[in-house]
Backbone as numpy.savetxt, mean C-alpha at the origin, in Angstrom:
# Nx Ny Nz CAx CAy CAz Cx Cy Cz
-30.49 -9.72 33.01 -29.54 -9.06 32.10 -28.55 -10.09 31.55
-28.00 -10.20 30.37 -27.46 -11.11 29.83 -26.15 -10.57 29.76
-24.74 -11.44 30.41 -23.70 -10.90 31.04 -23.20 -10.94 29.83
-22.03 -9.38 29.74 -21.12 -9.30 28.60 -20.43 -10.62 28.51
-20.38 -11.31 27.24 -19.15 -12.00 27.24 -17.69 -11.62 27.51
-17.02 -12.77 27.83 -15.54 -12.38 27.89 -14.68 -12.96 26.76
-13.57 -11.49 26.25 -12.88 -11.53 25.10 -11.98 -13.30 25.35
-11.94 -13.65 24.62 -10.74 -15.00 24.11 -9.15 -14.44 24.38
-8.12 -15.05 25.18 -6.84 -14.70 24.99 -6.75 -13.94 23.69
-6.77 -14.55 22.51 -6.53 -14.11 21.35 -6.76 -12.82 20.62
-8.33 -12.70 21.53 -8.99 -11.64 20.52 -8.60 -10.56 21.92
-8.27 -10.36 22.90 -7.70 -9.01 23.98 -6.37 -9.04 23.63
-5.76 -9.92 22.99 -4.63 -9.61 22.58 -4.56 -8.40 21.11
-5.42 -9.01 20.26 -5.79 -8.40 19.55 -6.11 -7.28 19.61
-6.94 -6.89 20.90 -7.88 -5.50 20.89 -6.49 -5.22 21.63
-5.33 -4.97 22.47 -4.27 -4.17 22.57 -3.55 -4.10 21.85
-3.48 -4.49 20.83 -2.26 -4.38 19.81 -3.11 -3.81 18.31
-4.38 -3.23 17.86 -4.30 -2.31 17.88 -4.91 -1.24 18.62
-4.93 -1.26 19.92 -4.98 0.22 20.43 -3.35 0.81 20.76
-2.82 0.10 20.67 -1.35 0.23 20.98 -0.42 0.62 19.40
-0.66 0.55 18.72 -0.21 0.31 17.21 0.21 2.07 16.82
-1.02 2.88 17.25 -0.51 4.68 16.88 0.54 4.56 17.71
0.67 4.75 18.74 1.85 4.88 20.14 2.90 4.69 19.38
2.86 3.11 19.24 4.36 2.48 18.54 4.83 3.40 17.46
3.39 3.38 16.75 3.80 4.22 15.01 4.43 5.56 15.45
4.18 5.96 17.09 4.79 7.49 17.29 6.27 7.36 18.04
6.40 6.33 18.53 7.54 6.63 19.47 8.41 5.21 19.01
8.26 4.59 18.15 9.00 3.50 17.63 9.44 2.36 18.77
10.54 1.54 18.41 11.21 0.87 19.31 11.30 1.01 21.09
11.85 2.27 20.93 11.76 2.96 21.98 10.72 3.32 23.14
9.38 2.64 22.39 8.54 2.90 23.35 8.39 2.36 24.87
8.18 2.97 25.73 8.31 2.29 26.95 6.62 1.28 27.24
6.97 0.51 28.42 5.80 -0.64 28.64 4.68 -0.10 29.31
5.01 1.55 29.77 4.18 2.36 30.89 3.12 3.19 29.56
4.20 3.60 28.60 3.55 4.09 27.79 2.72 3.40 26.70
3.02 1.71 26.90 2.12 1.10 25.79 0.79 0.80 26.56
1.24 0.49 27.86 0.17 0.41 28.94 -0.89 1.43 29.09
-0.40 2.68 28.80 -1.64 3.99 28.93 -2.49 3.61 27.68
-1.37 3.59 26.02 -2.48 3.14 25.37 -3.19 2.49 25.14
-3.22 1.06 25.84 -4.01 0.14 25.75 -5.07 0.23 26.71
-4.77 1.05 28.01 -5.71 1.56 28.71 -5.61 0.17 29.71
-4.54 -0.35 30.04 -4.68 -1.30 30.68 -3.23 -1.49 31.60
-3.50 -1.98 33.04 -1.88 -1.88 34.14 -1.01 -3.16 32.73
0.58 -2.23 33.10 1.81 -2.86 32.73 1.37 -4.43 33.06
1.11 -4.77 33.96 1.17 -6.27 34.56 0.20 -6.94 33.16
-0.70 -6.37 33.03 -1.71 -6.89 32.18 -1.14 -6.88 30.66
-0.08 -6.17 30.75 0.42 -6.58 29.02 1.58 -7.90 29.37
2.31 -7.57 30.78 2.85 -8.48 31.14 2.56 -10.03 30.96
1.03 -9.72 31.60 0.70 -11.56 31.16 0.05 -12.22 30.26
-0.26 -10.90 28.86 -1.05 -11.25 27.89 0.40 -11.37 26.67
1.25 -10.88 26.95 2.33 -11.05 25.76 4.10 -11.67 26.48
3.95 -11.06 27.76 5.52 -11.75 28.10 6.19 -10.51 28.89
7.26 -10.47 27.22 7.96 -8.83 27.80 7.21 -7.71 26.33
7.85 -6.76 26.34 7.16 -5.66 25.49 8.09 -6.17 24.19
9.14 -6.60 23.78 9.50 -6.82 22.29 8.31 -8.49 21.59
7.84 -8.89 22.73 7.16 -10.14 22.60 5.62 -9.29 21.94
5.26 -8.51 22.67 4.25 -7.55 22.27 4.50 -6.58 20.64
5.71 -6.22 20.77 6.04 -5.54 19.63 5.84 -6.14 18.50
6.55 -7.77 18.70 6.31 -8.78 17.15 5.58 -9.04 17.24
3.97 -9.34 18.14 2.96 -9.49 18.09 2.17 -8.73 16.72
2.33 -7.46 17.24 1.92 -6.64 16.71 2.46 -6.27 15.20
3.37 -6.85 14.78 3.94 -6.97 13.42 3.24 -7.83 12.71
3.00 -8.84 13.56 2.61 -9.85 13.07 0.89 -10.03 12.77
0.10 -9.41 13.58 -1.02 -8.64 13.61 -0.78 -7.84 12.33
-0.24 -7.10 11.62 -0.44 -6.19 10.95 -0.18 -6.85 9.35
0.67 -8.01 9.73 1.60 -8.49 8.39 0.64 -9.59 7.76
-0.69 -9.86 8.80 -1.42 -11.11 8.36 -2.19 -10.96 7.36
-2.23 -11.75 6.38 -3.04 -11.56 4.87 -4.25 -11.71 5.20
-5.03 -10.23 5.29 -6.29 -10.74 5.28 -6.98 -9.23 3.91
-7.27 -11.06 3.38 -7.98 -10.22 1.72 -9.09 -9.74 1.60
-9.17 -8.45 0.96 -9.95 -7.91 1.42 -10.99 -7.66 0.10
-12.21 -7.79 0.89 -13.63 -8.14 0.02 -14.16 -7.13 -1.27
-14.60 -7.16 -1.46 -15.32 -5.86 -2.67 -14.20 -5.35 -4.19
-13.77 -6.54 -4.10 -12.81 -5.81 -5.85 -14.05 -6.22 -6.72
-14.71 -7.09 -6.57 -16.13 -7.85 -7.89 -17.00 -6.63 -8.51
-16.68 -6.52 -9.47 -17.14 -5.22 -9.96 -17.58 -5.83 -11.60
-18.18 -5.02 -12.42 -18.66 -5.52 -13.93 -17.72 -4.85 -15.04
-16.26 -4.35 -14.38 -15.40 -3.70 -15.12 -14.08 -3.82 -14.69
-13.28 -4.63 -15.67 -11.53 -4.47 -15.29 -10.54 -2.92 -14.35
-11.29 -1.88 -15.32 -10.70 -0.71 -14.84 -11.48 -0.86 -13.45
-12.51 -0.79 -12.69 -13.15 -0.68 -11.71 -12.12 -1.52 -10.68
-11.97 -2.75 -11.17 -11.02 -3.84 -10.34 -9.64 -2.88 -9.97
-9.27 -2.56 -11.09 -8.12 -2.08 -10.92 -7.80 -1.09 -9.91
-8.93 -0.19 -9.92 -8.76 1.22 -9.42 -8.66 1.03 -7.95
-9.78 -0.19 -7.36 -9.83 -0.15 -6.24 -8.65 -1.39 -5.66
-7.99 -2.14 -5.94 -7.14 -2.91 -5.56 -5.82 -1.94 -5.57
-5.53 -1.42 -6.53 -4.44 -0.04 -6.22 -4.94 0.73 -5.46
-5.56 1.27 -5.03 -5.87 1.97 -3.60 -5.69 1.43 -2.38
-6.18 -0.13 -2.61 -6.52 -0.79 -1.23 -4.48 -0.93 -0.74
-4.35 -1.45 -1.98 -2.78 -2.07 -1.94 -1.44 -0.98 -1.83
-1.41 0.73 -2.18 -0.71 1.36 -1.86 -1.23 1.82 -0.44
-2.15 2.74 0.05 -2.74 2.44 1.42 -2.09 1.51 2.54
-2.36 0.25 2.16 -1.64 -0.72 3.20 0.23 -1.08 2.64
0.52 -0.78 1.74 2.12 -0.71 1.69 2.41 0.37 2.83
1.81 1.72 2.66 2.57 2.83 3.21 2.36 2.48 4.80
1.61 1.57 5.00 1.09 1.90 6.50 2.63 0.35 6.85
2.52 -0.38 5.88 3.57 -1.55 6.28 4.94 -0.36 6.35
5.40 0.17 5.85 6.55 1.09 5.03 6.69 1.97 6.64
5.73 2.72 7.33 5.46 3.12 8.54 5.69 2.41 9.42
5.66 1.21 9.75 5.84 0.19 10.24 7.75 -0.66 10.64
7.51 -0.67 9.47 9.07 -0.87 9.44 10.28 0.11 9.50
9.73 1.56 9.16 10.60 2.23 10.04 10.63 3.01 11.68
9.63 1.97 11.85 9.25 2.81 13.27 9.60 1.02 13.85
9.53 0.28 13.83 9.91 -0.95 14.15 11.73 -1.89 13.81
12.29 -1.12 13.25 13.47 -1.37 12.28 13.35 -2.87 12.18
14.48 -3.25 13.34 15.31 -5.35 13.04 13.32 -5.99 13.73
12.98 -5.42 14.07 11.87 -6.35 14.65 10.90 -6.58 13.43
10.30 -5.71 12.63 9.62 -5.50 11.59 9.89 -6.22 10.73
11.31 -6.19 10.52 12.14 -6.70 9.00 12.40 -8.50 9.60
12.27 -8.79 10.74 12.51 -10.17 11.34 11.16 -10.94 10.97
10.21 -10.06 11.04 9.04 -10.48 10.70 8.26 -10.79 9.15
9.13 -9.59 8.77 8.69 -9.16 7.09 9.58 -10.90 6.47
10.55 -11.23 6.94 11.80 -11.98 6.54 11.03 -13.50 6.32
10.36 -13.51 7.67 9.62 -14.98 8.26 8.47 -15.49 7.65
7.79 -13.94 6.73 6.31 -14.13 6.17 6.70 -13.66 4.44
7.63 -13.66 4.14 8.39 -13.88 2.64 6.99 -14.67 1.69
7.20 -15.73 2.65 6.25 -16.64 1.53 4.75 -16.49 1.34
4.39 -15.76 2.48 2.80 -14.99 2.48 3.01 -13.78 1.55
3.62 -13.10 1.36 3.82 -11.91 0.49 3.96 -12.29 -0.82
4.92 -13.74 -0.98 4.81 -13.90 -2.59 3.58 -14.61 -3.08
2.65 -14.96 -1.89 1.28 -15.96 -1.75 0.24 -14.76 -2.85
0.62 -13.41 -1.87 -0.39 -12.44 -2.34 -0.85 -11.93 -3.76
0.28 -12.37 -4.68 -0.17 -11.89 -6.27 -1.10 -12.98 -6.84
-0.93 -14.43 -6.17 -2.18 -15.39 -6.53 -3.51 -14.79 -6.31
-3.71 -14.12 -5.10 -5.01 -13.95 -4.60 -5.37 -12.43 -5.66
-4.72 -11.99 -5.68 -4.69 -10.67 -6.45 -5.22 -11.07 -8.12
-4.42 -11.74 -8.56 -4.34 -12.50 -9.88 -6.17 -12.85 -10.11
-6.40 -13.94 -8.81 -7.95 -14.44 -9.15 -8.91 -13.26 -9.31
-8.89 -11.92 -9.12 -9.96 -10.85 -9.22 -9.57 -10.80 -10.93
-8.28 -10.78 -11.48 -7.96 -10.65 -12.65 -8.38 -12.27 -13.62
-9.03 -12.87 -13.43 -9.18 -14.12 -13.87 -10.47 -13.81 -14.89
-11.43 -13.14 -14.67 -12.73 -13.05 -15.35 -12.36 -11.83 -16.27
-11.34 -11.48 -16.31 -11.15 -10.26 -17.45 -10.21 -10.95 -17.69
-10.24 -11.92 -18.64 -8.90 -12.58 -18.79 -8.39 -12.12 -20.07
-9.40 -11.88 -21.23 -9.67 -12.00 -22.42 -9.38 -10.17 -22.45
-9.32 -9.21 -21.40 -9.34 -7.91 -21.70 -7.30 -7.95 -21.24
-6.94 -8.81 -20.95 -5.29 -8.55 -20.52 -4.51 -8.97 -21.41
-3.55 -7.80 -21.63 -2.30 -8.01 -23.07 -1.45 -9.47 -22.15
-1.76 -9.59 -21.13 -0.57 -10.57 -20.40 -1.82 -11.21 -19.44
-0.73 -12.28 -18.90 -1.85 -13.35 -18.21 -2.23 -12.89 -16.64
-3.49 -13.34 -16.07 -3.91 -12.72 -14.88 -2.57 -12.33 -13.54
-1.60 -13.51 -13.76 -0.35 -13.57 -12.23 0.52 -12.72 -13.17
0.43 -12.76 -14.40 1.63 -11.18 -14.43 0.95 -10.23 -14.36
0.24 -9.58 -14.89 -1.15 -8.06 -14.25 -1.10 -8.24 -12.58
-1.18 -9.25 -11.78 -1.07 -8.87 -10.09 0.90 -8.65 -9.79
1.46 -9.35 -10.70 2.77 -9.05 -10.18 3.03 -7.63 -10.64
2.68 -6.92 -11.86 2.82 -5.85 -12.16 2.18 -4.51 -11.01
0.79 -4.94 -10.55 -0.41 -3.89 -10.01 0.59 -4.18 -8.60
0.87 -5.27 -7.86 1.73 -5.15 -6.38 3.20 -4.38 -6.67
3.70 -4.61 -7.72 5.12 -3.62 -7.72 4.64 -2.19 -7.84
4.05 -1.30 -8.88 3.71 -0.73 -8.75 3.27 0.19 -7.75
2.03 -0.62 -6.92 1.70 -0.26 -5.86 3.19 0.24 -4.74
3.54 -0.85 -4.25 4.56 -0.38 -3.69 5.55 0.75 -4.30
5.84 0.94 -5.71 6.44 1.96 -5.72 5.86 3.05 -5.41
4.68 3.32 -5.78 3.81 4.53 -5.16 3.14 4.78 -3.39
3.81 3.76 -3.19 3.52 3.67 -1.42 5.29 3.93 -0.83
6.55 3.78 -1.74 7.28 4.11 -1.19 7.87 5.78 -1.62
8.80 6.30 -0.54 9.67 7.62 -0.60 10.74 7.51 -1.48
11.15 6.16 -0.56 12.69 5.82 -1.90 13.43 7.22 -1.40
13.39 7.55 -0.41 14.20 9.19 -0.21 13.98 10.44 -0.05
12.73 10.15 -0.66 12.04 11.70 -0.84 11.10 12.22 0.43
10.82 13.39 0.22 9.61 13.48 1.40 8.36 12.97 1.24
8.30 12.70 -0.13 6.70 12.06 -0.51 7.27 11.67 -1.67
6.25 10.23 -1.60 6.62 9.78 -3.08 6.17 10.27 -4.37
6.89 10.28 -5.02 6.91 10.67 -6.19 5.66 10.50 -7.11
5.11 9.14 -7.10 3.84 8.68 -7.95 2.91 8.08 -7.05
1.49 8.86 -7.82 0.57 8.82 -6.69 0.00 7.58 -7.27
-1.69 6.92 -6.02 -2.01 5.86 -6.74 -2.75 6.15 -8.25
-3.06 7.03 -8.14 -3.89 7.91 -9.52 -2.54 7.74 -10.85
-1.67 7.98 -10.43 -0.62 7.92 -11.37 0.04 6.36 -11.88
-0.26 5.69 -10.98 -0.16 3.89 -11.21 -1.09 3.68 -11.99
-2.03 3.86 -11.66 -3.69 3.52 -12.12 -3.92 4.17 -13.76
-3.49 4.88 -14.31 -2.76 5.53 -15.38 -2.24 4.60 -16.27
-1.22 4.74 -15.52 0.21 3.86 -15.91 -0.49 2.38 -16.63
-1.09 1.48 -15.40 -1.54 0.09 -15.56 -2.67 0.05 -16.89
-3.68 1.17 -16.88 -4.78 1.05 -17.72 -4.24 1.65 -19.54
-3.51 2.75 -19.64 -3.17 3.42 -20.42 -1.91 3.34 -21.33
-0.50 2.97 -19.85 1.05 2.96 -20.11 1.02 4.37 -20.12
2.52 4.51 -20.08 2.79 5.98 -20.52 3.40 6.57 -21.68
3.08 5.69 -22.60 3.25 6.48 -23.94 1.98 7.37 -24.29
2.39 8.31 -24.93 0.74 9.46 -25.00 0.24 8.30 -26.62
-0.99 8.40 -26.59 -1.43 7.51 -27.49 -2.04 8.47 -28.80
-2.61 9.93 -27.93 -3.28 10.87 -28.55 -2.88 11.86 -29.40
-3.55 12.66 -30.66 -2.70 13.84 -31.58 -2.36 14.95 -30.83
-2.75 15.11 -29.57 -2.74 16.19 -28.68 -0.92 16.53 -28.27
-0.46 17.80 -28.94 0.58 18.23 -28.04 1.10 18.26 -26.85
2.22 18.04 -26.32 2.40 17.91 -24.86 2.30 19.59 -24.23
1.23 19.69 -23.23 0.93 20.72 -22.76 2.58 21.01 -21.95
3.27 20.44 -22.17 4.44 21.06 -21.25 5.69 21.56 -21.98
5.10 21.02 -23.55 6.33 21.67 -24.34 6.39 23.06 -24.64
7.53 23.79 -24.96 7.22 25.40 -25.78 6.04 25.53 -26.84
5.57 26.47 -27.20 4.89 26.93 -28.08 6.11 27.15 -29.12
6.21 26.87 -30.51 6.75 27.29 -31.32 6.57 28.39 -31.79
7.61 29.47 -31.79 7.37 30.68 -32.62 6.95 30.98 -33.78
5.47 31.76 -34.70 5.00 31.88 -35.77 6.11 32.22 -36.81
6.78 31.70 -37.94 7.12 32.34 -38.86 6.30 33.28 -39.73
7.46 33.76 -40.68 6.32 34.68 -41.70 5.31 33.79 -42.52
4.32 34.56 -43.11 3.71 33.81 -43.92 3.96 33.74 -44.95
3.82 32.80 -45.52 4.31 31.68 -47.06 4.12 33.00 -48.07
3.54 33.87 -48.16 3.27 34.50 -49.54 4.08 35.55 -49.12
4.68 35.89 -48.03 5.83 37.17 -47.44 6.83 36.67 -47.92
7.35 34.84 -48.07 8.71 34.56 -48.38 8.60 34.48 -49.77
7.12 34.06 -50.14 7.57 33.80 -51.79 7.49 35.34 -52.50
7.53 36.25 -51.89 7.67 37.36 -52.72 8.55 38.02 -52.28
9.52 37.60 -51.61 10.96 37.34 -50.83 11.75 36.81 -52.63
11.38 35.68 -52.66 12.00 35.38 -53.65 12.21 35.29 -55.02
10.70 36.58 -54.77 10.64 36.96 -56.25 11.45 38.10 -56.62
């Protein structure tokens, strides 16, 4: 029988931080080391000597989550196609960062602070899917990714609300279309104007 291998420091670190990651996302800061221990399915001692103490584990796990890893399949034979699915991929993982940082507060934001320059890294990588439709963009490929990542995030954040306001369907809109109506079509949300009389009722009005 050919013996299981054994995981790398790195990669059991890995496999507890995310089996541990819902927990946190449920009980925030506050979580205890007994309770990160059940979720990882492994004794306290054993997170003990794979991370330290539990805030050592916590930024682990920020840091696990905050790492740029780009993700495959935008190559498509259509700009809108690019689009549709990089705004999905990219509000998706805002809201889950956005989850993150309020269930993590100063630890999250210590982290978010430290990887600044990986985040402003990300509209390059974004930009190159926009490189072969170069000739279909009113603006150049790194302003279309700086535009599609703001965006995104606005539709991945609350900003206050119970849900945000604009969905990714409504970005995706926005980016391909704008929101000026382009079409002869009435706004389905305005009044109906009331019929006046007809033209030959007034002109014999004024006869």
């Amino acid at each position: 029988m050919t013996p299981i291998p054994r995981l790398s420091n790195d990669a059991r670190r890995a496999q507890i931080v995310e089996a541990v990651t819902p927990a946190v996302l449920e009980h925030g800061a506050a979580i205890t080391s007994r309770q990160l221990a059940d979720a990882a399915g492994v004794a306290e001692g054993t997170l003990f000597k794979a991370f330290g103490d539990k805030e050592s584990l916590l930024t682990a796990l920020v840091e696990h989550h905050m790492t740029d890893e780009r993700t495959e399949g935008f190559e498509s034979d259509s700009l809108e196609a690019v689009v549709e699915t990089m705004v999905g991929v990219l509000v998706e993982r805002m809201r889950f960062m956005f989850q993150l940082v309020v269930a993590l507060g100063p630890i999250a934001q210590r982290v978010a602070g430290e990887r600044r320059a990986d985040f402003e890294q990300s509209k390059h990588w974004i930009a190159e899917h926009f490189e072969p439709y170069a000739g279909q963009l009113r603006v150049t490929p790194l302003v279309a990714a700086d535009l599609v990542r703001t965006l995104s995030w606005a539709a991945a954040a609350s900003w206050g609300e119970d849900a945000p306001v604009s969905s990714a369907d409504d970005i995706l809109q926005v980016l391909l279309h704008g929101i000026v109506r382009t079409d002869a079509e009435p706004d389905a949300s305005a009044p109906t104007p009331l019929a006046g009389p007809p033209a030959s009722v007034l002109e014999d009005q004024k006869a």
